[in-house]
N, C-alpha and C positions, 0 to 999 in steps of 0.2 A: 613619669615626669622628672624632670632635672630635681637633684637634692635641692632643699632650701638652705643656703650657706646663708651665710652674717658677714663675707669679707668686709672692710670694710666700715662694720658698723661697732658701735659703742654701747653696750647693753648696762645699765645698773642692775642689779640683784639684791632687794633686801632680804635680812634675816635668811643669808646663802649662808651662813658658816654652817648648818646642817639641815638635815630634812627636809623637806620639798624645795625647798629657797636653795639647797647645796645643789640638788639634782634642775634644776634649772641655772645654775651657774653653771655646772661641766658640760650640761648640754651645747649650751650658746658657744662657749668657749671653744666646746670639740668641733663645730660648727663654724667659725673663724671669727667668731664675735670677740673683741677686747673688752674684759666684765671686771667690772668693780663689785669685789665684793664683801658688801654690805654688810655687817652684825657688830652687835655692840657686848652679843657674848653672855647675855641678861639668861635667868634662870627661865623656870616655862612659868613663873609665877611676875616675870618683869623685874624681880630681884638677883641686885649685883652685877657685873659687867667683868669681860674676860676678853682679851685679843686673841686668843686661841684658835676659837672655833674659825674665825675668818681667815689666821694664818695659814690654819693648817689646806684647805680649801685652794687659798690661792697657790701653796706648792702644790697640790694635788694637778692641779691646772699646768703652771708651769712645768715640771717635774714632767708631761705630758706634750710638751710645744707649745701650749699654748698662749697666751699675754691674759693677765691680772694683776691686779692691783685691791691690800684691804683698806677698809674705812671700817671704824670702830667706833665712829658716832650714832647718837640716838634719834630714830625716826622720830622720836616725841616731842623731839627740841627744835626751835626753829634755827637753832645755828647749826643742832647736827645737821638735821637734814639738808642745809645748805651747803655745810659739808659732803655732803655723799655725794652731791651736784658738782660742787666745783673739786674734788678728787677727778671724778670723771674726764672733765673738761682739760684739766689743768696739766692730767696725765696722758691722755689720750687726744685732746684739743677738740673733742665734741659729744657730742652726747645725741642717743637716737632711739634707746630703748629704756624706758626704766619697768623694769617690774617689781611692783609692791607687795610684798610677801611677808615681812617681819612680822610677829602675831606671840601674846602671849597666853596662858588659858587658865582659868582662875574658876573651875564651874562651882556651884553653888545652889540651893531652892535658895528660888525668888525671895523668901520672908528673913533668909539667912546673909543674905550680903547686900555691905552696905551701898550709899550711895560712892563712897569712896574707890570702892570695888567695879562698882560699874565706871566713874570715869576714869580708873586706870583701862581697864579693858578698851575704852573711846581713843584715849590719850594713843596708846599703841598704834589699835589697828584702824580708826576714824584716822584722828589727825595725823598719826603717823602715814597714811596713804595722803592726806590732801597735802601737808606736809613736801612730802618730797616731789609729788606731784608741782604741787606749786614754785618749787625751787630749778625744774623742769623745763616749765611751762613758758618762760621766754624763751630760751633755747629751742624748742619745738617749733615755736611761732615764726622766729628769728629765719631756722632755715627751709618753713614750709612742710614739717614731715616730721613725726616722733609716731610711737607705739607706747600704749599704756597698756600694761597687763595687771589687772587689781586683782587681789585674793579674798574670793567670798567664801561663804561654806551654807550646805543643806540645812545647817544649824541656823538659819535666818529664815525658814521657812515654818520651822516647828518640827514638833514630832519626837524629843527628846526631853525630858527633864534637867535641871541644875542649869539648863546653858541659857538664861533669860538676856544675861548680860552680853557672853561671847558672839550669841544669835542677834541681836539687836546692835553690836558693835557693825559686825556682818554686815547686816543689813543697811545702816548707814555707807557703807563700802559701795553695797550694788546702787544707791539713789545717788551717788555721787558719780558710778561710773555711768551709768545711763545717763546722767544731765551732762558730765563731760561730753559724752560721747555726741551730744545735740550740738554742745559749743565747737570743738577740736575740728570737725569734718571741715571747716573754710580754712582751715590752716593745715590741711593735708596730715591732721593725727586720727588717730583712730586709737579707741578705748574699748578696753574689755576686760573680761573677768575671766575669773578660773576659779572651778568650784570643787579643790580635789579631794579623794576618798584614800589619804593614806595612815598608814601604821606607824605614827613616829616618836618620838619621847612627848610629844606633845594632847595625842590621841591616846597613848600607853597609859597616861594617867588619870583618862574617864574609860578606859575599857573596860574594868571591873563593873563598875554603875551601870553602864550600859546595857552588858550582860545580864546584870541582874532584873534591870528594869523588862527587857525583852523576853527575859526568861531564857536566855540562849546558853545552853551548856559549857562549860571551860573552854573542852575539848573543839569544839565549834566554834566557838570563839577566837581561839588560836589559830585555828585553822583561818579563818576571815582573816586575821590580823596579818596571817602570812601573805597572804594573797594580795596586799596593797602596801608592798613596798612603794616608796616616793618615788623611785626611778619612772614610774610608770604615769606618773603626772606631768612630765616634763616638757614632752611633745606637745602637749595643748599649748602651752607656754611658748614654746616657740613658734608654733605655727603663728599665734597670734599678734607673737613681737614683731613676724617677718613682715619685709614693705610688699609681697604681694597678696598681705592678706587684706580682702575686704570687707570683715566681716564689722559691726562697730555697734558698740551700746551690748554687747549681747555677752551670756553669760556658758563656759563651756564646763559642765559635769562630766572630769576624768579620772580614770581609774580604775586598778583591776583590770586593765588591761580596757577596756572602753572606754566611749566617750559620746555625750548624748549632750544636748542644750535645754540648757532651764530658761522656758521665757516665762513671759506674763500675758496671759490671757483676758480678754474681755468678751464676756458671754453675750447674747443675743439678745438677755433681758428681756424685758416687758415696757410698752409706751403707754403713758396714760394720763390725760390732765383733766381735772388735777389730780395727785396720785396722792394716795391716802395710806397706812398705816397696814389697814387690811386689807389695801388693794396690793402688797407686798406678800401679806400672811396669807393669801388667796393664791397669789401666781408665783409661792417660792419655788416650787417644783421647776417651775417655765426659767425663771431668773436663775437658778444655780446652774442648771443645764449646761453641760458645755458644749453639745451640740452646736455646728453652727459658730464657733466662736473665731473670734482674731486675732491674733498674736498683735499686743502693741510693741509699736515703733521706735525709733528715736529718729533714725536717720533712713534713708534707702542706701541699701549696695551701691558700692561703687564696682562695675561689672568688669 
């Protein structure tokens, strides 16, 4: 098939100045997208702020051929992120892609952090995606056509310790892009996610815990860690940003070189009225089942 090029088009990038956010700017850009990019240069705790990490990113790009432009505002803020919006527009005269990426990581046991702690972690990666999304979201309307690519993680599923807050931010992430994704389809956008699996200053500093909770050897550990460089997340990202993708509401798990889709299932169940307590504790077997089951919806393909 023909490459999927960007000529043409106007990509945002949050939290590009490094790691997965930087490897989805170089992409787009080598790709012939014009990218804003995005960071405010904030520690992996949301502490402090630095123009560094985005400058260095946009000479990388430049330096390269290719057109950038940085923003050093914060997704959290509703004037930054109207900043990140109208950089794009003002520099480039339109805007067609944003991907929401920005994300800081504070992990914790549940009993150990506060409420303060969790609505930073919201404040970020919650309202920092509706945030800029919604500073967007006329521009998309306006010319019939925009791409949302949100950033979720497996840490909204379960399955790990300390991460109650980052997983639940997460998850806020994916109910937003799925209800987007129900709304944007009559205005020609399409919303999605990326669920990536990489090794970066941000993941470096639950890898220890991690290990220890899995029981997985240093040596083993390191080795995984090599193995999901960010570079390798980036593809999903583009695919998703490009206008021949139809995919919408739905969520892609990449990394390590793969890449597989997280949906949401709904099982086959049990009918019964009236339905009672231990007509549940009788037929769990039948009801957990996933046999038989459907992938739920938001939207149909568009083919």
């Amino acid at each position: 098939m023909s490459p999927l090029r960007f000529d043409g088009r106007v990509a945002v990038v949050t939290g590009a100045g490094r790691g997965v956010g930087r490897s989805h700017a170089m992409l787009l850009a080598a790709r012939g997208a014009r990218v804003v990019v995005a960071d405010y240069g904030a520690g992996i705790d949301g502490v402090g702020s630095s123009s560094a990490p985005a400058d260095e990113v946009v000479r990388e790009i430049t330096d390269g051929g290719g057109q950038a432009v940085a923003c050093y505002a914060s997704v959290a803020d509703p004037q930054g992120a109207q900043a990140i919006i109208d950089t794009a527009v003002e520099t480039f005269g339109r805007i067609d892609v944003v991907v929401n990426n920005a994300g800081i990581h504070d992990p914790g046991l549940f009993e150990t952090l506060s409420v303060e702690r969790f609505r930073s972690m919201f404040d970020v990666h919650f309202f920092g995606t509706l945030l800029v999304t919604r500073a967007a979201w006329p521009h998309f309307v306006a010319a019939g056509y925009g791409r949302i690519v949100n950033t979720v993680s497996e840490a909204m599923l379960g399955g790990i310790s300390e991460l109650t807050s980052y997983g639940a931010a997460k998850g806020a992430v994916f109910g937003l892009t799925r209800n987007l994704a129900t709304e944007g389809i009559a205005h020609g956008i399409r919303v999605n996610a990326v669920a990536p699996r990489a090794y970066t200053r941000m993941s470096a500093s639950h890898s220890d815990s991690v290990a220890a909770q899995l029981a997985i050897p240093t040596e083993v550990m390191d080795t995984i860690n090599a193995s999901m460089p960010p570079e390798l997340c980036a593809p999903a990202a583009a695919f998703l940003a490009h206008e021949d993708c139809s995919l919408n509401g739905e969520v892609l798990q990449v990394g390590m070189g793969g890449v597989a889709r997280i949906a949401v299932v709904r099982t086959a169940g049990v009918m019964k009225t009236p339905l009672t307590a231990e007509d549940i504790a009788e037929n769990l077997e039948e009801i957990m089942s996933i046999s038989g089951a459907q992938v739920t919806a938001v939207t149909e393909m568009v083919q």
